[in-house]
LUMVOLO-273466 format. One record per residue (C-alpha): chain; x, y negated, z. Coordinates in pm, whole numbers, always signed. Each point is the difference from the previous one (the first is absolute). Example, Ala and Ser with C-alpha at 12.3 -4.5 7.8 and 13.67 -1.06 7.14 Angstrom:
2
{A,{+1230,+450,+780}};
{A,{+137,-344,-66}};
! end
This chain:
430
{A,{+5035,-11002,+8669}};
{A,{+219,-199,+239}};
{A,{-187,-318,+22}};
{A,{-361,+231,+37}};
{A,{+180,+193,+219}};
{A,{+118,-291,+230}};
{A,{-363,-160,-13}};
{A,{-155,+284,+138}};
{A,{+239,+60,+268}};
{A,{-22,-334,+113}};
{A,{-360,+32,+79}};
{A,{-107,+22,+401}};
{A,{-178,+335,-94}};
{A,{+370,+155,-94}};
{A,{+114,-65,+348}};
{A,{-73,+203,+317}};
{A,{+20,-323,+168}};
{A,{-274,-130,-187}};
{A,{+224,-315,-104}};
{A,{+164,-53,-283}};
{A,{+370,+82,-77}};
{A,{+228,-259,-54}};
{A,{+11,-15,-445}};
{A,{+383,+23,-4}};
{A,{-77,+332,+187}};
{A,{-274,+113,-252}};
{A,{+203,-101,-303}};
{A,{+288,+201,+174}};
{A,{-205,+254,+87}};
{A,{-176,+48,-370}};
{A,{+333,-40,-149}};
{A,{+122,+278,+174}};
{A,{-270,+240,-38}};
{A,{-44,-43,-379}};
{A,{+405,-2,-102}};
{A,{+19,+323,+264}};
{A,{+209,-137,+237}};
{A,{-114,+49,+348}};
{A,{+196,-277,+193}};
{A,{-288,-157,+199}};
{A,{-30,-301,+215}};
{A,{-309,+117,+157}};
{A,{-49,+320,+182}};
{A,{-207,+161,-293}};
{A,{-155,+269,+279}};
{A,{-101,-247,+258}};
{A,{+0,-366,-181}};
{A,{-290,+137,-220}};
{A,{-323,+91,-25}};
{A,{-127,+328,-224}};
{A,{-110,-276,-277}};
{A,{+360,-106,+20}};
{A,{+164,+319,-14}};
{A,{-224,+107,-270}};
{A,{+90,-331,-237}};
{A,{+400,+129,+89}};
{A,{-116,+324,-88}};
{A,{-111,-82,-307}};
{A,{+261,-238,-106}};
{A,{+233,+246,+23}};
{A,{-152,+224,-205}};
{A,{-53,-273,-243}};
{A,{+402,-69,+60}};
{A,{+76,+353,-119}};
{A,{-182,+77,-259}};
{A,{+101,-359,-146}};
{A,{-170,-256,-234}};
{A,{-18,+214,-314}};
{A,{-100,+301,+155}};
{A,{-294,-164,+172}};
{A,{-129,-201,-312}};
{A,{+40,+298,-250}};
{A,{-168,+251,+251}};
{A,{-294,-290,+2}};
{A,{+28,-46,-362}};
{A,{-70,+412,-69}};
{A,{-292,-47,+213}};
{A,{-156,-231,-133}};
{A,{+131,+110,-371}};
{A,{+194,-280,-117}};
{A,{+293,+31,-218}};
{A,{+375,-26,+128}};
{A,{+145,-264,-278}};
{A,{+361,+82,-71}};
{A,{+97,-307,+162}};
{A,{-128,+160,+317}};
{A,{+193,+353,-91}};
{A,{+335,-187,-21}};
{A,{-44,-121,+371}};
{A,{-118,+317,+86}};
{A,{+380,+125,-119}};
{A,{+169,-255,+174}};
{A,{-164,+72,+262}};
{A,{+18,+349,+40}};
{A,{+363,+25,-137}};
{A,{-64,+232,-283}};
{A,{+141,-32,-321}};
{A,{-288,+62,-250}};
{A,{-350,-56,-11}};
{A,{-139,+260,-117}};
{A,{-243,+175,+267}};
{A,{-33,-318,+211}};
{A,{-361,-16,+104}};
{A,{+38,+366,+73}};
{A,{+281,-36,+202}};
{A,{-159,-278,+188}};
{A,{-285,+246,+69}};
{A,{+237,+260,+105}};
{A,{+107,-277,+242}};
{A,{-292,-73,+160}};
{A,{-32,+387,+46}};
{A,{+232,+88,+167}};
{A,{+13,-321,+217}};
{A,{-333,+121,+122}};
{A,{+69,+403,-13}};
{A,{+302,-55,+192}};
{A,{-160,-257,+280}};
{A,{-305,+230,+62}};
{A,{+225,+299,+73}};
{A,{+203,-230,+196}};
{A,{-273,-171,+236}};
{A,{-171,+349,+40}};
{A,{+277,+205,+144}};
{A,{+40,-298,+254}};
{A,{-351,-22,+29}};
{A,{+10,+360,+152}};
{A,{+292,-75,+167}};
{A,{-99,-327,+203}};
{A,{-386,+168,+20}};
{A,{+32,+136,+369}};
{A,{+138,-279,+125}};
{A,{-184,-261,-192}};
{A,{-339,+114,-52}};
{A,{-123,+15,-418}};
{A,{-63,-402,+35}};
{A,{+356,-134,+115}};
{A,{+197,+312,-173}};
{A,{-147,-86,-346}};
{A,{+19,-350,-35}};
{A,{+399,+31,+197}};
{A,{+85,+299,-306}};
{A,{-173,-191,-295}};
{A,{+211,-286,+140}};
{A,{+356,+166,+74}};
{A,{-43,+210,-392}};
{A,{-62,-262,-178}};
{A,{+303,-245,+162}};
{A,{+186,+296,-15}};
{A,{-31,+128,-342}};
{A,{+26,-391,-130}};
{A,{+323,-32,+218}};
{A,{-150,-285,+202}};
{A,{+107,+75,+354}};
{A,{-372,-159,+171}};
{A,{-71,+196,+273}};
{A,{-370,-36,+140}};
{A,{+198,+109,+329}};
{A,{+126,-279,+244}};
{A,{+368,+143,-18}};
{A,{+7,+149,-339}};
{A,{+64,+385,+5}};
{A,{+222,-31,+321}};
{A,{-252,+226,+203}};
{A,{+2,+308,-278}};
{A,{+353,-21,+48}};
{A,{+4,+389,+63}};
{A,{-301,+104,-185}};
{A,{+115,+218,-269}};
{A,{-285,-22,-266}};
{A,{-72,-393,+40}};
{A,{+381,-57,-108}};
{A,{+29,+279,-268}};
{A,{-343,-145,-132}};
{A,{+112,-350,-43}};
{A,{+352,+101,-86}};
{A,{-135,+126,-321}};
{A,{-225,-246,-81}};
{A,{+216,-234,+27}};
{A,{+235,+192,-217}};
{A,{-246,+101,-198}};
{A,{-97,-352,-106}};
{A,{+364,-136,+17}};
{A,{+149,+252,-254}};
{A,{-304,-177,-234}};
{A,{-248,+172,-217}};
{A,{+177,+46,-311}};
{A,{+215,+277,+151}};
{A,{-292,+89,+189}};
{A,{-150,+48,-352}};
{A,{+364,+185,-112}};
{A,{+6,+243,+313}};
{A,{-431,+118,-93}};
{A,{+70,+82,-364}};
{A,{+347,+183,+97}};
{A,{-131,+241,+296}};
{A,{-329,+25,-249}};
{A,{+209,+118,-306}};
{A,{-73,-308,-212}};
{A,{+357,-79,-48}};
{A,{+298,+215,+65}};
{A,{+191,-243,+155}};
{A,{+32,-319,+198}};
{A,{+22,-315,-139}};
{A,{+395,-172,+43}};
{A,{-150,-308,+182}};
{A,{-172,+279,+215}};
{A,{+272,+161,+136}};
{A,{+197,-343,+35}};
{A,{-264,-100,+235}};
{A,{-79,+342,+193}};
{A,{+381,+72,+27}};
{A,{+27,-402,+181}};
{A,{-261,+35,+185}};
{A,{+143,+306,+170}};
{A,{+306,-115,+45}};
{A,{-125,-347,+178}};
{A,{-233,+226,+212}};
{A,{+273,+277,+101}};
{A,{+280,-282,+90}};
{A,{-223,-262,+186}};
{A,{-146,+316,+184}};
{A,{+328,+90,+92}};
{A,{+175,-352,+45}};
{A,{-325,-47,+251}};
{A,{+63,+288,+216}};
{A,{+360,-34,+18}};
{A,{+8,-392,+94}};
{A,{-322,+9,+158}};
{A,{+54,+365,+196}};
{A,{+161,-221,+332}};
{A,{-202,-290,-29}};
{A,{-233,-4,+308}};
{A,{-229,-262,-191}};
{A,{-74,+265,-255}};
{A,{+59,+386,+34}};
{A,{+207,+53,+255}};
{A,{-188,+219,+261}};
{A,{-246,+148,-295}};
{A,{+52,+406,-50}};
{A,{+186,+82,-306}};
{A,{-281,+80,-225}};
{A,{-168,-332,+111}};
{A,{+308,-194,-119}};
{A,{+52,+172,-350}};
{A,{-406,-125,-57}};
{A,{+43,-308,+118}};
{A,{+337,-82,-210}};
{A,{-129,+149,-346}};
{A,{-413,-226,+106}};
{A,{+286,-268,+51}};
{A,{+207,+45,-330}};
{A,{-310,+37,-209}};
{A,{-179,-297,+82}};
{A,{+285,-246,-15}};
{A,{+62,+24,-361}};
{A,{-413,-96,-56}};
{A,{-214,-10,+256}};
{A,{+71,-174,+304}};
{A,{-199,+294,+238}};
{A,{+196,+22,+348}};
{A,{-2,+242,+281}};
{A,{+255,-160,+187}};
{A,{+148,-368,+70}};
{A,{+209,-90,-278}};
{A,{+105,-336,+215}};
{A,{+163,+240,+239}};
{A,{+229,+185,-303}};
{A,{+345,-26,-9}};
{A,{+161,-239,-239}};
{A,{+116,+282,-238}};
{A,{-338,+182,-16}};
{A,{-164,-411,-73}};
{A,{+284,-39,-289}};
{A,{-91,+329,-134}};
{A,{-358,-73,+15}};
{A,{+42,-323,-233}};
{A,{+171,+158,-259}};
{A,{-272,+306,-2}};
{A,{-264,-271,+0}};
{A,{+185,-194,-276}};
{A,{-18,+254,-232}};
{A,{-315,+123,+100}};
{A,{-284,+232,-223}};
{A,{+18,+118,-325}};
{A,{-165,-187,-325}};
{A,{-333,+35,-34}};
{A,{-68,+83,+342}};
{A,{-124,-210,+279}};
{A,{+282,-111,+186}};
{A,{+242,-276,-82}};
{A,{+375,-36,-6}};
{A,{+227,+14,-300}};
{A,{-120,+370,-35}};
{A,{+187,+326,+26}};
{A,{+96,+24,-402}};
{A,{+115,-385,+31}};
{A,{+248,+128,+289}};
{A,{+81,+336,-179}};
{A,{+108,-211,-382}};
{A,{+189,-274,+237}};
{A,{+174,+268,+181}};
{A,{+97,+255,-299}};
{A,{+122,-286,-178}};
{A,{+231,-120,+232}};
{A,{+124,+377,+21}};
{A,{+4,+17,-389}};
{A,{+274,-328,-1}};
{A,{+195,+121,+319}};
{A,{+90,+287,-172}};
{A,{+18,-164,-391}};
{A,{-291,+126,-160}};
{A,{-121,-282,-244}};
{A,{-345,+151,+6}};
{A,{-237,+94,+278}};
{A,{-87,+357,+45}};
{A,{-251,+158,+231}};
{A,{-141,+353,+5}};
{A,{+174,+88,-360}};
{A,{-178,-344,-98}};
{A,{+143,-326,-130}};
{A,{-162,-342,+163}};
{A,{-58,-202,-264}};
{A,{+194,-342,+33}};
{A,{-288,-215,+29}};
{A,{-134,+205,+305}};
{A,{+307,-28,+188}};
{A,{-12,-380,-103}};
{A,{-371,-56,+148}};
{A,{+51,+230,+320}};
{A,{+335,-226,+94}};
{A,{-256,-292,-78}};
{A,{-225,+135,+245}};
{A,{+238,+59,+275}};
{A,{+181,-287,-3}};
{A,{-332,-215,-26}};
{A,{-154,+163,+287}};
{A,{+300,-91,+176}};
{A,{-15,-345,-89}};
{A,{-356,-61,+126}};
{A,{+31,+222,+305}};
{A,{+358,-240,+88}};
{A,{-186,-307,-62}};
{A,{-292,+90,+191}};
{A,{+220,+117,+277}};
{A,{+133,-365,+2}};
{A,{-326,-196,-4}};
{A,{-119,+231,+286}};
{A,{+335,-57,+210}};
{A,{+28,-377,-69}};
{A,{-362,-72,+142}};
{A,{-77,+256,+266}};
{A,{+412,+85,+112}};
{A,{-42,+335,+105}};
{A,{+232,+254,+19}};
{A,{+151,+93,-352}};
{A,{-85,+398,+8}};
{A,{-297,-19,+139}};
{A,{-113,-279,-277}};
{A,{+186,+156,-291}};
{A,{-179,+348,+79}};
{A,{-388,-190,+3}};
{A,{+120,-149,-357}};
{A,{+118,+325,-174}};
{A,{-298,+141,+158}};
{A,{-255,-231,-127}};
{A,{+189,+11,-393}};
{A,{+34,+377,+52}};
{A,{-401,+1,+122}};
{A,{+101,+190,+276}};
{A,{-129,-113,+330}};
{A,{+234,+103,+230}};
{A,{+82,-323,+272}};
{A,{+247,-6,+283}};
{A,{-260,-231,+190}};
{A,{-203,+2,+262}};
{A,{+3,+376,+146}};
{A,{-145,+126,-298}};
{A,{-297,-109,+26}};
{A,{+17,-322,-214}};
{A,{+273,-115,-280}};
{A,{+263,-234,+100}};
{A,{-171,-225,-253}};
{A,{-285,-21,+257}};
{A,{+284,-253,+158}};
{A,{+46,-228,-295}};
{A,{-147,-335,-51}};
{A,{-211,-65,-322}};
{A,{+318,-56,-236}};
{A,{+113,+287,+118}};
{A,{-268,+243,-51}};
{A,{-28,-154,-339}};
{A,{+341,+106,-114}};
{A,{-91,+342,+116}};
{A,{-314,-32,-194}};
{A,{+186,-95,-325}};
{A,{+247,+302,+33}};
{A,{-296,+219,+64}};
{A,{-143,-62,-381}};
{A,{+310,-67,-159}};
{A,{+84,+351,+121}};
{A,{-330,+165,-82}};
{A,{+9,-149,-344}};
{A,{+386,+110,-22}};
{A,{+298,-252,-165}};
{A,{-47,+156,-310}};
{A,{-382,-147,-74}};
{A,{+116,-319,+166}};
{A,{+313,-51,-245}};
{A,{-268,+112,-307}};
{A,{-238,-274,+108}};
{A,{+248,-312,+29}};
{A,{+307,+84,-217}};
{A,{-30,-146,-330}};
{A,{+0,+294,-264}};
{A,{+164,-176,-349}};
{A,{+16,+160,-280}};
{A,{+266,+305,-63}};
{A,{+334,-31,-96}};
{A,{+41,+178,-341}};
{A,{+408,-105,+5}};
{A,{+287,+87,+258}};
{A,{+265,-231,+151}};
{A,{+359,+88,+40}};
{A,{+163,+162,+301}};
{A,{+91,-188,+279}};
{A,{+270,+142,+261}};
{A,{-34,-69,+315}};
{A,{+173,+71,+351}};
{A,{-234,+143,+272}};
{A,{+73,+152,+344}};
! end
């Protein structure tokens, strides 16, 4: 999808210009839009033509859905049968635990991708329709639901969202789609057959997720308003009401989708350090954002609670964490942080720019994000960086989309299992 992607965009018709993009910018550009990133080295609202926008458009819908979803939606259609080969993929990558109900689930998918994005797009579509006219209003709502809902953070809009800052039903709308498609569609499944009676109660990875999710929104909306409250590069100056919607847009988006209604280069430091670790641990599995995901945080973080105060095992919600879990989410953390670190150096040692600003575009791009510190918001900081540079942010992009875990599957060598135990080792740590 990528390298079709980047093809396409580099063609003259893709530009309003009528001249071709640079192919580091197209590659960039398609990488981007299909891992559901959003940083951008090319204005995507006045560097392209419709045809342009249209092949981003599409690539990110392609980006969300994913690979499997895609080929087993065409595979139904044109009734071919999903080998079991193809069902264990689908498992991986949906982050369920059984296979049973697969190619139903996928469908279910695909449903409420498009349920959810038509709702979306039309209530903007009313919205934007007196000021737009039907032409300019559709295409601008089909354009902001579906980067919404797929937590890309594209805006068809030459500053992003910055001019609905105050409009109340363009932020609630993509606030929920993007939480809507961040909390990912196995709860979204969970939640449909609870409030329709077809089980009496919610799924333990359910609440894990909705109860994380809450609590990242409700503390970056309220670390936002208090740092941010002075801060005449933000909210200072904005009625009350104005700031409270622009601090919970704010805190929403960071974690996944890389939407912005204000500056984020003109943020305090605090507010930019609280930012990265929202985007680090990002969306939720299954969903369409990236990061380590909200259950990876929640099993790292009731762990270390469980040792602080002695437990041997890991409890949650009247639950024990099996061992292996906490083993794999640890993995996942400390992984991300190896590749985001490394990154962070690569970018530093060629382009030596500041160190926030450069950290912040690498979690971003790992956590597929969006958000930049560069350029007035208008364009990503990587916009700045040579080729090498825009490379490395390229790599973290789809390392991040396909997440540490998939990575470690693919390369590390899987032997066969140890049937026998060694002896105890002691050793001195701390």
């Amino acid at each position: 999808m990528i390298a079709v992607g980047t093809l396409l965009l580099s063609l003259p018709i893709s530009s309003s210009t009528g001249r071709s993009i640079p192919l580091i910018d197209a590659l960039f550009t398609s990488t981007s839009a299909v891992c559901v990133t959003g940083l951008i080295t090319k204005n995507t609202a006045t560097d392209f033509s419709l045809f342009g926008k249209v092949v981003i458009l599409l690539l990110i819908q392609a980006g969300g859905l994913g690979y499997m979803t895609l080929s087993t939606i065409i595979s139904l259609l044109i009734g071919k049968r999903i080998s079991l080969r193809d069902r264990l993929i689908m498992a991986e990558a949906y982050n369920v635990l059984s296979l049973e109900g697969l190619v139903r689930f996928t469908k279910t998918i695909f449903t409420i991708t498009v349920s959810l994005e038509i709702i979306g797009a039309t209530i903007l579509f009313f919205n934007w329709l007196p000021q737009m006219g039907p032409k300019d209003a559709a295409f601008h709502a089909v354009f902001q639901a579906v980067s919404a809902f797929n937590n890309a953070g594209f805006s068809s809009f030459p500053d992003n969202l910055a001019r609905f800052q105050g409009d109340v039903t363009v932020n609630l709308t993509i606030i929920l789609l993007i939480v809507l498609g961040g909390i990912g569609y196995i709860v979204i499944s969970d939640l449909y057959r609870f409030f329709t009676g077809q089980v009496v109660r919610l799924s333990f990875h359910t609440k894990v997720v909705l109860v994380a999710t809450g609590i990242l929104i409700t503390g970056g909306t309220l670390l936002f308003l208090l740092v941010e409250g002075g801060n005449p590069g933000s909210l200072a100056g904005l009625p009350f009401h104005r700031k409270v919607m622009v601090s919970l847009f704010q805190s929403v988006t960071t974690r996944t989708a890389g939407f912005n209604t204000v500056d984020v280069g003109r943020l305090a430091y605090p507010t930019l350090f609280a930012f990265i670790l929202l985007m680090f641990i990002g969306a939720s599995p299954g969903g369409t954002g990236g990061g380590i995901k909200t259950s990876t945080f929640s099993v790292m973080c009731t762990a270390l609670w469980c040792t602080m105060r002695g437990q041997r095992d890991t409890t949650l919600f009247r639950r024990e964490i099996p061992p292996e879990m906490v083993a794999r989410s640890f993995f996942i953390g400390t992984s991300a942080m190896f590749f985001i670190v490394a990154g962070t150096a690569v970018v530093l040692l060629v382009e030596k720019g500041p160190l926030i600003s450069t950290l912040f575009e690498c979690v971003s791009a790992f956590g597929t994000v969006g958000l930049s510190t560069g350029n007035g918001g208008n364009l990503s900081l990587v916009a700045n960086f040579g080729p090498i540079g825009k490379l490395m942010i390229i790599i973290l992009m789809f390392t991040g989309r396909l997440g540490p875990l998939t990575i470690g599957s693919a390369f590390i060598y899987k032997g066969e299992v140890r049937v026998y135990k060694y002896p105890e080792g002691k050793i001195l740590v701390g």
